[in-house]
N, C-alpha and C positions, 0 to 999 in steps of 0.2 A: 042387505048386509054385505060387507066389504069383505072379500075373499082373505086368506091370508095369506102372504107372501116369503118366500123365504127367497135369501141372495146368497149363490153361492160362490164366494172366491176361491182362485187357483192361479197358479202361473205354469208355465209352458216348461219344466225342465222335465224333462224326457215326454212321457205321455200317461205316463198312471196315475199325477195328480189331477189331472183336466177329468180322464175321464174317468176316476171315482166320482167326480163334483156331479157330471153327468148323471152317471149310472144312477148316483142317489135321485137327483131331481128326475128323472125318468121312475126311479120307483115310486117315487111317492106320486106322481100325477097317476099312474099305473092303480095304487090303492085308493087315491081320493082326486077326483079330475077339479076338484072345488080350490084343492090350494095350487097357488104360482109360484113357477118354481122358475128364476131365471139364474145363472153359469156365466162370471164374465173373467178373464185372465185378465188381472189388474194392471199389472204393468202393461200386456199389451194394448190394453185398451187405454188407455191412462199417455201411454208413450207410445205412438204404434211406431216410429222411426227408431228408436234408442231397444226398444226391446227384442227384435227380431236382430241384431247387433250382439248382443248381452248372450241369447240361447244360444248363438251361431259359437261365438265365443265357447261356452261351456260345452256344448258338443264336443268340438274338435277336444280340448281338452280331458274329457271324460275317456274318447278313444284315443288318445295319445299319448296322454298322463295318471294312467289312470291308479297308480300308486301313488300319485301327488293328489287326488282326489279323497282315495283311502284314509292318507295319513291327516289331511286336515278334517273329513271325519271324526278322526279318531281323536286328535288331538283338542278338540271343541265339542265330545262328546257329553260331556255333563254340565254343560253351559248353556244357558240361554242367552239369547240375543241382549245386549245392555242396551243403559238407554240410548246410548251415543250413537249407536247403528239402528238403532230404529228411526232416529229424528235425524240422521242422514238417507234413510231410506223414504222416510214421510216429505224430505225435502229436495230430494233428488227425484224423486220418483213418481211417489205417489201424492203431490199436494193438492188434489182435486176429488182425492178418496173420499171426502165425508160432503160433497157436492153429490157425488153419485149417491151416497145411502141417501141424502135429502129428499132427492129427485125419486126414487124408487120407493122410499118410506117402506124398507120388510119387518117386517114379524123378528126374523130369526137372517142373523147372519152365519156361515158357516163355512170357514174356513179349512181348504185340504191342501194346501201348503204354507210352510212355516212363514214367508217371507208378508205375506196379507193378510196371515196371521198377528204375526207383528205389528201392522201396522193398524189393526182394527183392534188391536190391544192399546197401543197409544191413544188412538181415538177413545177407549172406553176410561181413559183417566183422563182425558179433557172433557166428557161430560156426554158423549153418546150414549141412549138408552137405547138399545137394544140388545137382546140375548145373543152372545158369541159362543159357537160351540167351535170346536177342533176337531176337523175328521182326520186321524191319522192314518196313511194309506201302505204303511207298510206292518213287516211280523216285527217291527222295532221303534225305541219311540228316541229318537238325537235328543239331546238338550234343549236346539233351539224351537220345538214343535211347545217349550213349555210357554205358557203367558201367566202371569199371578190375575189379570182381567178377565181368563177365559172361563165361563160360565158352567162350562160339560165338557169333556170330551169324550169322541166315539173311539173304541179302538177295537183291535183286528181278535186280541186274546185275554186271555187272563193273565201272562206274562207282560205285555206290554201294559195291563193298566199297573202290575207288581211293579215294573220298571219307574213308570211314572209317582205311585204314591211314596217309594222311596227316596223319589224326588223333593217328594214336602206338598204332592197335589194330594186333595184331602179323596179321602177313597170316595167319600159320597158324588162328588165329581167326576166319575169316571165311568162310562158306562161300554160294557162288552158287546159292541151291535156287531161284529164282523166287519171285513171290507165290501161297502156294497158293489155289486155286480148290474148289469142293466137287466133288465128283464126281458133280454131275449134269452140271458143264461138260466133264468128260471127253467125253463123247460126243457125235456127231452125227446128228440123226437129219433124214427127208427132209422139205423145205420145203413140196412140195406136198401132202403125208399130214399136216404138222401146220396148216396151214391149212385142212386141212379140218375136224381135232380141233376147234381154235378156233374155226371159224366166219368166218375169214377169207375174203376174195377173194383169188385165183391172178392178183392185179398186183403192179407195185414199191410193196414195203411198208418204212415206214420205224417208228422204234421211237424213242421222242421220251421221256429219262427225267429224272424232275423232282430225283433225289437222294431222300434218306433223307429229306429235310425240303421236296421239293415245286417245283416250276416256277420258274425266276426269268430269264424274259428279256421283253423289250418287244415293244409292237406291232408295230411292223417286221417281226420275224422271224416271228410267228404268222401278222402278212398273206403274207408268201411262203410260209410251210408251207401254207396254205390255198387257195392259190392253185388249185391244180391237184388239187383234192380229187377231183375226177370221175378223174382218172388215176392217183392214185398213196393207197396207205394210207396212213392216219397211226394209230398206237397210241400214246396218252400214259400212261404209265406213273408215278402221282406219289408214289409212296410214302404214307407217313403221313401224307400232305397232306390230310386230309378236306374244309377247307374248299375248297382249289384245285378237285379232286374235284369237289365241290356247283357251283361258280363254273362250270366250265366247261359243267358237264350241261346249266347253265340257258341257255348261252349258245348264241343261234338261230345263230349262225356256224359253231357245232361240231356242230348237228342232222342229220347226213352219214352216210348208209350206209358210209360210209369212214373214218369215224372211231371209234374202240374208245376210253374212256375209262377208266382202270384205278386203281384206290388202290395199297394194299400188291399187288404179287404174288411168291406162290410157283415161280412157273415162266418166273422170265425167261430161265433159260438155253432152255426152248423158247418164248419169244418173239425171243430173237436168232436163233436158229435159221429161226424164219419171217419173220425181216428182212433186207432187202439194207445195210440203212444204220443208223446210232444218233446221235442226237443226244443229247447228255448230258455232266453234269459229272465233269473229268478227274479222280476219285478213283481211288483205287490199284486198289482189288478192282475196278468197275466195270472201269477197265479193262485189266485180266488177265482177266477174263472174257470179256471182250470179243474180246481176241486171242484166249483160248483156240478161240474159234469162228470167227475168223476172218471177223471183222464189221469193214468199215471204220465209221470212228468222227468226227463233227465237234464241239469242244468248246462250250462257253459258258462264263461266269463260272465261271473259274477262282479262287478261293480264293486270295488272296493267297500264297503259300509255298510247301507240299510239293503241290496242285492245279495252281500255277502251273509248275515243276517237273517233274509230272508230262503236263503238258499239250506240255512241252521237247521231253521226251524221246521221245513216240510221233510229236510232230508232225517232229521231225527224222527218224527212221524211215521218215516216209513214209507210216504207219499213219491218220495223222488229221489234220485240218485244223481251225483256227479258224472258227467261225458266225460268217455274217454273212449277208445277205440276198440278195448276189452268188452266194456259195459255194451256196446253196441251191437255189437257179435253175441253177447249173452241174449240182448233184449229181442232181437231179430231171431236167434232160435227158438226164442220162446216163444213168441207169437206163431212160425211158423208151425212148431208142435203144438200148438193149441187149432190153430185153424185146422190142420190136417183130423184133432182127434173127436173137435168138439164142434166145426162147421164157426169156430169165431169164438176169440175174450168174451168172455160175460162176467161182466164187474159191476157192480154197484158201490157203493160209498152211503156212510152213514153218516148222516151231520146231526149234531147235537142240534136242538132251537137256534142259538147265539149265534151259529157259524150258516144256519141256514141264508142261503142271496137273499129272500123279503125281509129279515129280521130288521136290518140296519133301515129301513125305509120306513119300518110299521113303527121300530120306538122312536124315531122321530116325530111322525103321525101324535103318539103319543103324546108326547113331551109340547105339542103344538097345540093339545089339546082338541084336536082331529079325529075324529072316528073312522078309520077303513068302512070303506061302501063295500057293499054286504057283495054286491055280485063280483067287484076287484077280489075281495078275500077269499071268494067260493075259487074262485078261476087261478089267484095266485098260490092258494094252499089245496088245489084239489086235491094233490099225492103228495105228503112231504114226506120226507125220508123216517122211519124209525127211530123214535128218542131216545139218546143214550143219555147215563151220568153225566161220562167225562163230556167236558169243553171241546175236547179234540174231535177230528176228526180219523176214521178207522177205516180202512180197505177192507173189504169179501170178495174171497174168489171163493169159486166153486171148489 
Protein backbone atom coordinates (compact mmCIF):
# COMPACT_ATOMS: atom_id res chain seq x y z
CA UNK A 1 0.00 0.00 0.00
CA UNK A 2 1.36 3.50 -1.11
CA UNK A 3 2.71 5.54 1.88
CA UNK A 4 1.21 8.86 2.24
CA UNK A 5 2.84 11.95 1.34
CA UNK A 6 2.59 15.23 2.33
CA UNK A 7 4.47 18.48 0.39
CA UNK A 8 5.42 21.10 2.38
CA UNK A 9 5.97 24.67 0.93
CA UNK A 10 7.83 27.72 2.34
CA UNK A 11 10.05 30.43 0.97
CA UNK A 12 13.21 31.78 2.56
CA UNK A 13 12.12 35.24 4.26
CA UNK A 14 13.89 35.40 7.39
CA UNK A 15 14.10 31.69 8.74
CA UNK A 16 10.89 30.79 10.85
CA UNK A 17 8.80 29.90 7.72
CA UNK A 18 11.26 27.24 6.46
CA UNK A 19 11.76 25.79 9.68
CA UNK A 20 8.13 25.49 10.90
CA UNK A 21 7.64 23.60 7.41
CA UNK A 22 10.59 21.47 8.89
CA UNK A 23 9.72 21.13 12.48
CA UNK A 24 6.26 19.79 11.23
CA UNK A 25 7.51 17.22 8.68
CA UNK A 26 10.14 16.05 11.35
CA UNK A 27 7.14 15.73 13.69
CA UNK A 28 5.13 13.80 12.04
CA UNK A 29 7.87 11.21 10.73
CA UNK A 30 8.76 11.34 14.55
CA UNK A 31 4.81 9.92 15.42
CA UNK A 32 4.42 7.89 12.27
CA UNK A 33 7.90 6.89 10.20
CA UNK A 34 4.92 5.35 7.39
CA UNK A 35 4.05 8.97 6.08
CA UNK A 36 6.55 11.18 3.76
CA UNK A 37 7.06 14.23 4.55
CA UNK A 38 9.21 16.30 1.86
CA UNK A 39 10.05 20.78 2.55
CA UNK A 40 10.84 22.56 -0.58
CA UNK A 41 11.26 26.58 -0.83
CA UNK A 42 9.40 27.22 -3.96
CA UNK A 43 10.89 30.05 -5.39
CA UNK A 44 14.17 28.88 -4.62
CA UNK A 45 13.76 25.75 -6.02
CA UNK A 46 11.73 26.94 -8.86
CA UNK A 47 14.25 29.91 -9.49
CA UNK A 48 17.42 29.14 -7.79
CA UNK A 49 19.31 32.37 -9.63
CA UNK A 50 16.40 35.01 -9.31
CA UNK A 51 15.59 34.03 -5.60
CA UNK A 52 18.69 34.13 -3.50
CA UNK A 53 18.55 38.04 -5.42
CA UNK A 54 14.92 38.76 -4.24
CA UNK A 55 15.96 37.46 -0.08
CA UNK A 56 19.19 39.46 -0.36
CA UNK A 57 17.07 42.36 -1.47
CA UNK A 58 14.53 42.14 1.52
CA UNK A 59 17.19 41.50 4.06
CA UNK A 60 19.09 44.46 3.71
CA UNK A 61 15.77 46.31 3.64
CA UNK A 62 14.16 44.78 6.62
CA UNK A 63 17.63 45.98 8.57
CA UNK A 64 17.53 49.24 7.05
CA UNK A 65 14.08 50.15 6.47
CA UNK A 66 12.57 48.77 8.74
CA UNK A 67 9.68 51.21 9.33
CA UNK A 68 9.08 51.03 5.49
CA UNK A 69 8.55 47.29 6.13
CA UNK A 70 6.00 48.06 9.19
CA UNK A 71 4.11 50.58 7.32
CA UNK A 72 3.42 48.35 4.32
CA UNK A 73 2.34 45.79 6.89
CA UNK A 74 0.27 47.72 8.04
CA UNK A 75 -1.22 49.28 5.30
CA UNK A 76 -2.24 45.77 3.44
CA UNK A 77 -3.17 44.32 6.58
CA UNK A 78 -6.81 43.15 5.99
CA UNK A 79 -6.19 42.27 2.37
CA UNK A 80 -5.43 39.38 0.64
CA UNK A 81 -3.38 38.84 -2.18
CA UNK A 82 -5.73 39.71 -5.57
CA UNK A 83 -5.81 37.89 -8.43
CA UNK A 84 -3.39 40.10 -10.32
CA UNK A 85 -0.43 39.42 -8.13
CA UNK A 86 -1.00 36.06 -7.83
CA UNK A 87 -0.98 35.21 -11.78
CA UNK A 88 2.07 37.68 -11.83
CA UNK A 89 3.61 35.61 -9.09
CA UNK A 90 2.43 32.12 -10.84
CA UNK A 91 4.01 33.81 -14.11
CA UNK A 92 7.09 35.34 -12.97
CA UNK A 93 7.95 32.77 -10.71
CA UNK A 94 6.41 29.95 -10.03
CA UNK A 95 5.25 28.52 -13.58
CA UNK A 96 6.55 25.01 -13.13
CA UNK A 97 4.66 24.81 -9.53
CA UNK A 98 2.00 22.21 -10.55
CA UNK A 99 4.93 20.17 -12.61
CA UNK A 100 6.39 19.65 -9.22
CA UNK A 101 2.82 18.56 -7.38
CA UNK A 102 2.50 16.19 -10.61
CA UNK A 103 5.97 14.66 -10.18
CA UNK A 104 5.55 14.16 -6.35
CA UNK A 105 1.73 13.24 -6.38
CA UNK A 106 1.00 14.35 -2.14
CA UNK A 107 -1.68 13.48 -0.19
CA UNK A 108 -1.70 16.98 1.47
CA UNK A 109 -0.07 20.21 0.42
CA UNK A 110 0.72 22.65 3.24
CA UNK A 111 1.70 25.65 3.06
CA UNK A 112 3.85 28.10 5.76
CA UNK A 113 4.11 31.02 3.81
CA UNK A 114 1.72 33.34 2.25
CA UNK A 115 3.53 33.77 -1.14
CA UNK A 116 3.12 29.39 -2.16
CA UNK A 117 0.39 29.92 -0.57
CA UNK A 118 -0.94 31.99 -3.05
CA UNK A 119 -0.10 30.22 -5.58
CA UNK A 120 -1.25 26.70 -4.69
CA UNK A 121 -4.55 28.58 -4.14
CA UNK A 122 -4.46 29.63 -7.91
CA UNK A 123 -3.78 26.22 -8.77
CA UNK A 124 -6.78 24.90 -6.76
CA UNK A 125 -9.15 27.04 -9.06
CA UNK A 126 -7.63 25.71 -12.13
CA UNK A 127 -8.56 22.21 -11.12
CA UNK A 128 -5.83 20.69 -8.57
CA UNK A 129 -7.19 18.05 -6.31
CA UNK A 130 -5.44 18.17 -3.41
CA UNK A 131 -6.04 19.28 0.24
CA UNK A 132 -4.33 22.84 0.98
CA UNK A 133 -3.86 23.66 4.53
CA UNK A 134 -2.25 27.00 5.71
CA UNK A 135 0.41 26.66 8.46
CA UNK A 136 0.49 30.23 10.00
CA UNK A 137 3.88 30.76 11.82
CA UNK A 138 3.24 33.62 13.62
CA UNK A 139 0.93 35.05 17.12
CA UNK A 140 -0.77 37.02 14.08
CA UNK A 141 -2.61 36.25 10.96
CA UNK A 142 -1.86 39.53 7.69
CA UNK A 143 -4.44 39.46 5.24
CA UNK A 144 -2.38 37.98 2.62
CA UNK A 145 -1.95 34.25 4.63
CA UNK A 146 -6.07 34.30 3.63
CA UNK A 147 -6.98 32.03 0.35
CA UNK A 148 -10.96 31.41 -0.29
CA UNK A 149 -9.15 27.74 -1.80
CA UNK A 150 -7.60 26.93 1.42
CA UNK A 151 -8.96 23.74 2.78
CA UNK A 152 -7.73 24.15 7.02
CA UNK A 153 -5.70 26.30 8.44
CA UNK A 154 -3.20 25.66 11.35
CA UNK A 155 -2.84 28.47 13.78
CA UNK A 156 -0.58 29.39 16.66
CA UNK A 157 -3.95 30.62 19.18
CA UNK A 158 -7.39 31.18 19.62
CA UNK A 159 -6.94 34.92 18.84
CA UNK A 160 -5.45 34.32 15.47
CA UNK A 161 -8.11 31.72 14.39
CA UNK A 162 -10.78 35.15 16.15
CA UNK A 163 -8.56 37.22 13.65
CA UNK A 164 -9.13 35.05 10.78
CA UNK A 165 -13.01 34.04 11.16
CA UNK A 166 -13.69 37.72 11.33
CA UNK A 167 -12.14 37.73 8.22
CA UNK A 168 -15.29 35.68 6.56
CA UNK A 169 -12.85 32.21 7.12
CA UNK A 170 -15.64 30.00 8.27
CA UNK A 171 -14.72 28.79 11.98
CA UNK A 172 -14.99 25.10 10.90
CA UNK A 173 -11.85 25.84 8.96
CA UNK A 174 -9.68 26.82 11.46
CA UNK A 175 -7.93 24.52 13.54
CA UNK A 176 -5.77 25.67 16.89
CA UNK A 177 -2.48 23.17 16.46
CA UNK A 178 0.16 25.57 18.01
CA UNK A 179 3.39 26.56 16.12
CA UNK A 180 5.09 23.32 15.56
CA UNK A 181 8.50 23.09 17.04
CA UNK A 182 11.11 20.09 15.95
CA UNK A 183 11.16 17.53 18.22
CA UNK A 184 14.41 18.06 19.67
CA UNK A 185 12.35 20.86 21.57
CA UNK A 186 10.07 18.17 22.82
CA UNK A 187 12.29 17.22 25.52
CA UNK A 188 14.05 18.23 28.43
CA UNK A 189 17.12 17.41 29.57
CA UNK A 190 19.16 18.27 32.87
CA UNK A 191 20.95 21.90 33.06
CA UNK A 192 23.73 20.75 34.99
CA UNK A 193 24.72 17.49 32.70
CA UNK A 194 24.43 19.81 29.73
CA UNK A 195 26.67 22.39 30.99
CA UNK A 196 29.03 20.12 31.55
CA UNK A 197 28.57 18.61 27.70
CA UNK A 198 29.25 22.11 26.52
CA UNK A 199 31.86 23.23 28.65
CA UNK A 200 29.77 25.69 30.36
CA UNK A 201 30.18 27.05 33.99
CA UNK A 202 27.29 25.77 36.74
CA UNK A 203 26.31 30.06 37.07
CA UNK A 204 23.10 32.07 35.77
CA UNK A 205 23.52 31.68 32.19
CA UNK A 206 21.84 33.67 29.80
CA UNK A 207 21.59 32.82 25.93
CA UNK A 208 21.75 36.17 23.79
CA UNK A 209 20.25 35.31 19.94
CA UNK A 210 21.29 37.43 16.99
CA UNK A 211 18.13 35.96 14.51
CA UNK A 212 18.73 34.27 11.30
CA UNK A 213 20.65 37.33 10.06
CA UNK A 214 22.83 38.35 13.33
CA UNK A 215 22.85 40.82 16.36
CA UNK A 216 21.29 44.31 16.10
CA UNK A 217 21.07 46.33 19.24
CA UNK A 218 23.34 49.21 20.59
CA UNK A 219 25.95 49.94 22.99
CA UNK A 220 24.00 50.44 25.94
CA UNK A 221 22.52 47.22 26.07
CA UNK A 222 26.02 45.17 25.54
CA UNK A 223 27.63 47.53 28.34
CA UNK A 224 24.89 46.20 30.79
CA UNK A 225 25.06 42.58 29.35
CA UNK A 226 28.76 42.85 30.22
CA UNK A 227 28.62 44.22 33.08
CA UNK A 228 28.72 41.50 35.45
CA UNK A 229 30.49 39.01 33.16
CA UNK A 230 32.57 37.64 36.30
CA UNK A 231 28.89 36.46 37.73
CA UNK A 232 26.65 35.57 35.18
CA UNK A 233 27.28 33.76 31.45
CA UNK A 234 26.52 35.09 28.45
CA UNK A 235 26.21 32.76 25.16
CA UNK A 236 25.81 34.91 21.77
CA UNK A 237 24.28 32.77 19.49
CA UNK A 238 24.49 34.90 15.92
CA UNK A 239 23.26 32.89 13.32
CA UNK A 240 24.56 33.27 9.86
CA UNK A 241 26.08 36.28 10.97
CA UNK A 242 29.97 35.48 10.07
CA UNK A 243 30.94 38.90 10.13
CA UNK A 244 29.13 39.80 13.72
CA UNK A 245 30.90 36.41 14.56
CA UNK A 246 34.59 37.79 13.44
CA UNK A 247 33.65 41.44 15.13
CA UNK A 248 33.04 40.26 18.20
CA UNK A 249 35.89 37.50 18.64
CA UNK A 250 38.28 40.44 18.08
CA UNK A 251 36.58 42.44 20.53
CA UNK A 252 39.00 42.60 24.01
CA UNK A 253 35.46 43.41 25.80
CA UNK A 254 34.27 39.93 24.84
CA UNK A 255 37.84 38.06 25.80
CA UNK A 256 35.81 36.48 29.11
CA UNK A 257 35.88 33.05 30.23
CA UNK A 258 32.12 33.75 30.42
CA UNK A 259 31.48 34.49 27.33
CA UNK A 260 30.86 31.45 24.37
CA UNK A 261 30.70 33.03 21.03
CA UNK A 262 28.58 31.00 18.62
CA UNK A 263 27.72 31.26 14.55
CA UNK A 264 24.96 29.06 13.09
CA UNK A 265 24.08 26.42 15.87
CA UNK A 266 22.54 23.00 15.74
CA UNK A 267 21.61 22.50 19.21
CA UNK A 268 19.86 25.42 20.64
CA UNK A 269 17.22 23.67 21.92
CA UNK A 270 20.07 22.33 24.29
CA UNK A 271 21.33 25.67 24.67
CA UNK A 272 17.97 26.95 26.16
CA UNK A 273 17.94 24.23 28.02
CA UNK A 274 21.39 25.27 29.81
CA UNK A 275 19.80 28.94 30.01
CA UNK A 276 17.88 30.67 32.65
CA UNK A 277 17.20 33.63 30.37
CA UNK A 278 17.01 34.46 26.18
CA UNK A 279 17.49 37.47 24.91
CA UNK A 280 16.33 37.54 21.27
CA UNK A 281 14.23 38.59 18.52
CA UNK A 282 10.39 38.06 18.89
CA UNK A 283 10.05 35.57 15.77
CA UNK A 284 7.33 33.18 15.84
CA UNK A 285 9.49 29.75 15.79
CA UNK A 286 12.12 31.26 18.25
CA UNK A 287 9.51 31.91 20.27
CA UNK A 288 7.54 28.63 20.57
CA UNK A 289 10.69 27.23 21.12
CA UNK A 290 11.17 28.98 23.60
CA UNK A 291 7.96 28.33 25.47
CA UNK A 292 8.21 25.01 24.50
CA UNK A 293 11.14 24.77 27.33
CA UNK A 294 9.96 27.02 29.33
CA UNK A 295 12.62 29.77 29.07
CA UNK A 296 11.72 33.12 30.12
CA UNK A 297 12.35 35.50 27.07
CA UNK A 298 13.21 39.65 26.80
CA UNK A 299 12.75 41.01 23.17
CA UNK A 300 14.67 43.66 21.00
CA UNK A 301 13.99 44.97 17.62
CA UNK A 302 10.90 43.85 16.96
CA UNK A 303 10.29 43.74 13.26
CA UNK A 304 7.77 46.19 12.39
CA UNK A 305 4.30 43.80 11.92
CA UNK A 306 3.93 40.00 12.76
CA UNK A 307 7.65 40.50 15.30
CA UNK A 308 5.80 43.37 16.62
CA UNK A 309 2.71 41.28 17.23
CA UNK A 310 4.40 38.67 18.29
CA UNK A 311 6.45 40.42 20.77
CA UNK A 312 2.16 41.48 21.99
CA UNK A 313 1.25 38.68 22.59
CA UNK A 314 3.93 36.68 24.86
CA UNK A 315 4.62 40.04 26.52
CA UNK A 316 0.90 40.37 27.66
CA UNK A 317 1.28 36.60 28.96
CA UNK A 318 3.62 37.48 31.10
CA UNK A 319 6.25 35.22 29.34
CA UNK A 320 8.68 38.08 28.15
CA UNK A 321 9.48 41.46 28.62
CA UNK A 322 10.84 44.31 26.48
CA UNK A 323 15.21 44.97 26.56
CA UNK A 324 16.19 47.65 27.75
CA UNK A 325 19.20 48.28 29.93
CA UNK A 326 17.04 48.63 33.22
CA UNK A 327 15.13 45.35 32.55
CA UNK A 328 18.78 43.81 32.31
CA UNK A 329 20.09 44.94 35.56
CA UNK A 330 16.54 43.69 37.05
CA UNK A 331 16.86 40.26 35.37
CA UNK A 332 20.66 39.61 36.20
CA UNK A 333 19.87 40.47 39.99
CA UNK A 334 17.43 38.22 39.87
CA UNK A 335 18.85 35.28 38.72
CA UNK A 336 21.84 36.03 40.79
CA UNK A 337 19.52 36.03 44.03
CA UNK A 338 17.98 33.08 43.15
CA UNK A 339 21.29 31.12 42.50
CA UNK A 340 22.86 32.33 45.72
CA UNK A 341 19.40 31.21 47.82
CA UNK A 342 18.13 28.28 45.83
CA UNK A 343 21.49 26.62 44.12
CA UNK A 344 19.47 27.70 40.40
CA UNK A 345 15.81 29.06 38.63
CA UNK A 346 13.57 26.30 38.81
CA UNK A 347 10.75 27.02 36.50
CA UNK A 348 8.35 24.96 34.90
CA UNK A 349 5.55 26.19 32.32
CA UNK A 350 2.23 24.72 31.84
CA UNK A 351 0.85 24.28 28.37
CA UNK A 352 -2.55 23.70 27.73
CA UNK A 353 -3.04 20.35 25.05
CA UNK A 354 -3.20 22.93 21.79
CA UNK A 355 -0.01 24.85 22.69
CA UNK A 356 1.76 21.52 23.52
CA UNK A 357 5.11 21.06 20.58
CA UNK A 358 3.49 17.28 19.36
CA UNK A 359 -0.16 18.70 19.16
CA UNK A 360 0.46 20.59 15.71
CA UNK A 361 1.96 17.26 14.13
CA UNK A 362 -0.58 14.64 15.80
CA UNK A 363 -3.91 16.74 14.24
CA UNK A 364 -2.40 16.52 11.23
CA UNK A 365 -1.67 12.79 11.62
CA UNK A 366 -5.23 13.01 12.30
CA UNK A 367 -6.73 14.88 9.71
CA UNK A 368 -4.39 12.44 7.26
CA UNK A 369 -6.26 9.83 8.66
CA UNK A 370 -2.86 8.44 10.29
CA UNK A 371 -2.66 6.80 13.49
CA UNK A 372 0.48 7.72 15.78
CA UNK A 373 2.57 4.45 16.35
CA UNK A 374 2.09 3.54 19.63
CA UNK A 375 5.82 3.53 20.76
CA UNK A 376 6.36 7.42 18.77
CA UNK A 377 3.38 8.41 21.35
CA UNK A 378 4.61 6.52 24.41
CA UNK A 379 8.12 8.36 23.92
CA UNK A 380 6.58 11.66 22.53
CA UNK A 381 3.94 12.16 25.37
CA UNK A 382 5.90 10.14 28.11
CA UNK A 383 5.66 13.55 30.63
CA UNK A 384 3.53 16.16 29.29
CA UNK A 385 2.87 19.08 31.16
CA UNK A 386 -0.38 19.47 33.35
CA UNK A 387 -3.73 20.41 31.73
CA UNK A 388 -4.95 23.57 32.19
CA UNK A 389 -8.46 25.42 30.91
CA UNK A 390 -7.20 28.33 29.36
CA UNK A 391 -5.48 28.17 25.84
CA UNK A 392 -2.70 30.13 27.12
CA UNK A 393 0.16 29.43 28.44
CA UNK A 394 1.19 30.19 32.46
CA UNK A 395 4.78 30.40 34.26
CA UNK A 396 5.38 28.74 38.03
CA UNK A 397 7.98 29.74 40.02
CA UNK A 398 8.67 28.44 43.34
Amino acid sequence: MRKKRVLLFSEGFGTGHTGAAYALAEGIRRLNPDVQCRVIELGKFLNPTVAPWILSAYRKTVSSQPKLVGMMYKTQYHKSLNRLTKLALHRIFYTHASQVIEQLRPDLIICSHPIPAAVISRLKRQGLDVPFYTLITDYDAHGSWVNAEANRYLVSTSRVKSILTGRGVPSELVTVTGIPVHPKFWESYSKTQLRQELGLADIPTVLIMGGGWGLMFGKAIMKSLTARMDEVQLIFCMGSNDKAVAKMEADPLLNHPNVRILGYSSEINKLMDASDLLITKPGGMTCTEAQAKGIPMLFYNAIPGQEEKNSQYFVELGLAEMLDSAVVDKWFSMLLREYAGAGGRQKRQILPERQQPQYCAATVLGLLGKPIAETAAAEAWSSPPPKVRSEEAVYLTP
